[in-house]
N, C-alpha and C positions, 0 to 999 in steps of 0.2 A: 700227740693230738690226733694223726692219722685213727690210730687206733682205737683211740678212744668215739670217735665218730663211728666207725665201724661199729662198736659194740653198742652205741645207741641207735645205730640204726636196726640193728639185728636184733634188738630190745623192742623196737617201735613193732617192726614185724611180726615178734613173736606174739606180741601184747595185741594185736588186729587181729593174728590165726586164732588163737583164743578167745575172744570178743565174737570175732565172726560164728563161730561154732558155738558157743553160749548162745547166738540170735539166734541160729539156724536149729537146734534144740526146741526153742521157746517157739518160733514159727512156728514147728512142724504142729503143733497143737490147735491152731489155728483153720479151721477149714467151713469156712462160713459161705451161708447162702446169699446171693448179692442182695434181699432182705434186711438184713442183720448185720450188715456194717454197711460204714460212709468207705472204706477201703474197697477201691476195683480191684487190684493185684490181688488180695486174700481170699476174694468170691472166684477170679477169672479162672474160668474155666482149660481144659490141655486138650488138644488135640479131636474139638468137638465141633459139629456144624450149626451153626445157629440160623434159624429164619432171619430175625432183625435184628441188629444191632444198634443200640440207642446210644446216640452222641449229643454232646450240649449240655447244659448249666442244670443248675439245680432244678430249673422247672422242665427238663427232661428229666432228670433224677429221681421226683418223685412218681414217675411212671413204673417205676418197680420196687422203688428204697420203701413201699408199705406194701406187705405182704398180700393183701386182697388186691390193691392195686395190679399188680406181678398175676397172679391169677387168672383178672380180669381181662390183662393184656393179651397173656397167651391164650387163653380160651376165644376169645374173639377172631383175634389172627390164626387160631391152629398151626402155629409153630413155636417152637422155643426162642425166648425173648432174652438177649442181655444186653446189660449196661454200661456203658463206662461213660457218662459226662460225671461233670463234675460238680460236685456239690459247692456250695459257699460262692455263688457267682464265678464258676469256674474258667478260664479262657480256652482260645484255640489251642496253645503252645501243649497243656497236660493234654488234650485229645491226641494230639498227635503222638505222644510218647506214649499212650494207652494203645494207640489203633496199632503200633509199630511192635509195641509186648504181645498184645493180643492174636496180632499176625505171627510173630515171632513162635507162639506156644505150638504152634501147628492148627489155628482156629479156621475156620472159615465161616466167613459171612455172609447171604443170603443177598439181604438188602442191609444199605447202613443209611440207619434214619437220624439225619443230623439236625437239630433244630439249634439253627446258629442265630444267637443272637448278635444283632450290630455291635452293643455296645461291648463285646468281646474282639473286635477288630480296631480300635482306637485308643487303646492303652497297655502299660505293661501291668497294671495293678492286675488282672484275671490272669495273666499269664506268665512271665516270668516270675513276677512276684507272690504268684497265689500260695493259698496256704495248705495245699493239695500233700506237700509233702512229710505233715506231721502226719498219716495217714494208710502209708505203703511200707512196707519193707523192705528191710535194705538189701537189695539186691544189685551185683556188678551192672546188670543191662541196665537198669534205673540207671545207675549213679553216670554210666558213658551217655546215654541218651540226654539226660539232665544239660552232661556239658555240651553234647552236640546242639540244644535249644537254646544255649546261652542263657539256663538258669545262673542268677548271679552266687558265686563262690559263699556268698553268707547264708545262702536258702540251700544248697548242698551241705553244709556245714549243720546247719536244724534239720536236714533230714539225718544225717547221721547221728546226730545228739538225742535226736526224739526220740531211737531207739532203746536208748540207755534210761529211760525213766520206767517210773513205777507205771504212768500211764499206759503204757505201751503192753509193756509184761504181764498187767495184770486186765486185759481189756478183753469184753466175754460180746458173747451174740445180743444184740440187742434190740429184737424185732418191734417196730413201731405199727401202731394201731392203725385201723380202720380210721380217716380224717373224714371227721363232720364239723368242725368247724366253718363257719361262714363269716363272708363279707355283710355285715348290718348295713342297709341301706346303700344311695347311690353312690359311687365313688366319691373322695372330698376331692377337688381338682385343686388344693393346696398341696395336699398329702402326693397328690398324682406327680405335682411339676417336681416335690422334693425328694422323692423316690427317683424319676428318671434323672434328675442331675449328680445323685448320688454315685450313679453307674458310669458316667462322663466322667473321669477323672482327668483327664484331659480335653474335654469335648469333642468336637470331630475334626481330629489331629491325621492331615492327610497322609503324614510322613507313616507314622503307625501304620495305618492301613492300609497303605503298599507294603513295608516289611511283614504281617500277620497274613496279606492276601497270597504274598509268596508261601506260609506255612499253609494255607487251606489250598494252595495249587501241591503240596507236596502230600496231604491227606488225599487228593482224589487221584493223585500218580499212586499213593499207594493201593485205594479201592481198585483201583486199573489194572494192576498187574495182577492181582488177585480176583478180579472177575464179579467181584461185588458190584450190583448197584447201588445207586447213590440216590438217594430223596433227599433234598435239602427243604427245611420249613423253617417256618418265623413260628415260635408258639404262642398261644391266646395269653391273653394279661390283661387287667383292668386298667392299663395304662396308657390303650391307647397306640395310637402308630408312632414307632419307634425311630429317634435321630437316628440319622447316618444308613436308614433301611435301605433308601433310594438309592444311596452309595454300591452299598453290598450287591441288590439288585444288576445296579450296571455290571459288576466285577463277575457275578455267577452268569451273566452273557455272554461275558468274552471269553471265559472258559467254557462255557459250551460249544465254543469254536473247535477244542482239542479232546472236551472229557463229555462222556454220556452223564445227564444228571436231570433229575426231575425237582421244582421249584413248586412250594405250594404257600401260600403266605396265610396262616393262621391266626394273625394277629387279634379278630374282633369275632373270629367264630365260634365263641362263646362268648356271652354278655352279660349272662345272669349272674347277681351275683353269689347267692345260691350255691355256686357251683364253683366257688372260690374261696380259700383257705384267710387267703389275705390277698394282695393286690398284686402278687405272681405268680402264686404257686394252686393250680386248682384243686381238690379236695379230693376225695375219694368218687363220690355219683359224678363230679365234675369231671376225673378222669372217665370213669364209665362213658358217659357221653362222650367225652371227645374220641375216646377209643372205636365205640359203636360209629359213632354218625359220619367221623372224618377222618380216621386210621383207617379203620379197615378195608373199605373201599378204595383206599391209595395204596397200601402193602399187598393186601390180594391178589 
């Protein structure tokens, strides 16, 4: 019986060196501009200095995931721009294991522009649960950082299975257009209340939001030792001022007590709607503006 364990275990082994080197083949093919994939790890950059670095959910995301958008960014700011929030309603928990890789490559940061929103501090759905990990590749620091955040054993499990499809293997650059889409007419405030409850998975769950506050005091311990400043924003949305903002508010005071960090609440400084894709994500001129009139002026 001894024996026979032995031999499957050195069986399981060999079958992982194998597998691993078959991934690591297929990655290396891979070398995409942060444009052209929802993947941070496949764009992030080694051993480079960046002006800004943009943290936060999808509607930080689409500050550079369209190509003109990325453009527009770093031309205005006059420095190299990248990104790591997350796409799909992303939480604090995958920031943190981004900002920790990204430090990790030998990167340095400038400034790091976090546009945190509340409803990413009151639940596990953006974060331990997010779907962030059909998305990266499998790499050892991934998979130890994962367990150090207390992603649950079944979402470590689909990141290493999602390797193994045709999905994956066969996934090429896929740069998304110039967005001119607009919001028709005034907000519906049906649409507004069931849009923001949708994000409340929990509502405003205080237990969360001490445990997640602890991960956003371990993001700015890491800005800290690394010499990055910190901008933290609310970003614009048709929705309106956001549950639990007031919350956040108090918690980024009392860490001003220990960490240097600058607060700018963006919530309503864009109105039109014009300048919106749909009722969170701003559009291409929408980004223009907000870039011109109310970035640049704070990252300069």
């Amino acid at each position: 019986m001894k024996r026979f364990v032995i031999k499957l275990c050195g069986f399981a082994v060999i079958n992982a060196v194998i597998a691993g080197a078959v991934l690591a083949v297929i990655d290396s093919r891979y070398a995409f501009e942060q444009f052209e994939t929802d993947s941070v790890l496949l764009s992030m950059p080694r051993g480079e200095e960046v002006g800004v670095l943009v943290m936060g959910t999808s509607r930080a995301r689409v500050l550079t995931r369209v190509r003109c958008n990325l453009e527009c960014f770093e031309r205005e700011l006059g420095c190299k721009v990248f990104n790591i929030a997350v796409p799909f309603g992303g939480g604090i928990v995958p920031e943190k294991i981004y900002l920790s890789e990204f430090y990790g490559r030998g990167n340095r940061a400038h400034t790091i522009l976090f546009f945190l929103d509340p409803f990413t501090m009151f639940s596990p759905q953006p974060n331990q649960d997010h779907r962030f990990v059909y998305y990266e590749p499998l790499r050892p620091s991934m998979l130890l950082a994962m367990a150090r955040s207390e992603i649950p054993f079944r979402r470590i499990l689909i990141y290493v299975q999602s390797k193994f499809t045709w999905r994956w293997v066969s996934q090429t650059a896929g740069t998304v257009p110039c967005d001119f889409e607009t919001v028709k007419g005034k907000p519906d405030p049906e649409k507004v209340r069931q849009r923001v409850e949708s994000l409340y998975f929990d509502g405003l769950n205080e237990g969360y939001f001490q445990h997640y506050a602890q991960t956003l005091r371990d993001i700015l311990e890491m800005a800290k030792q690394r010499g990055s400043r910190v901008v933290i924003a609310l970003p614009p949305t048709l929705l309106g001022p956001q549950p639990g903002a007031d919350r956040l508010m108090r918690q980024l005071d009392e860490f001003k007590k220990s960490y240097e960090l600058e607060f700018y609440d963006f919530t309503g400084a864009i109105m039109d709607t014009e300048l919106f894709s749909d009722y969170d994500h701003l559009n291409s001129p929408g980004v223009e503006r907000f870039v011109k009139e109310h970035l640049a002026p704070v990252v300069k």
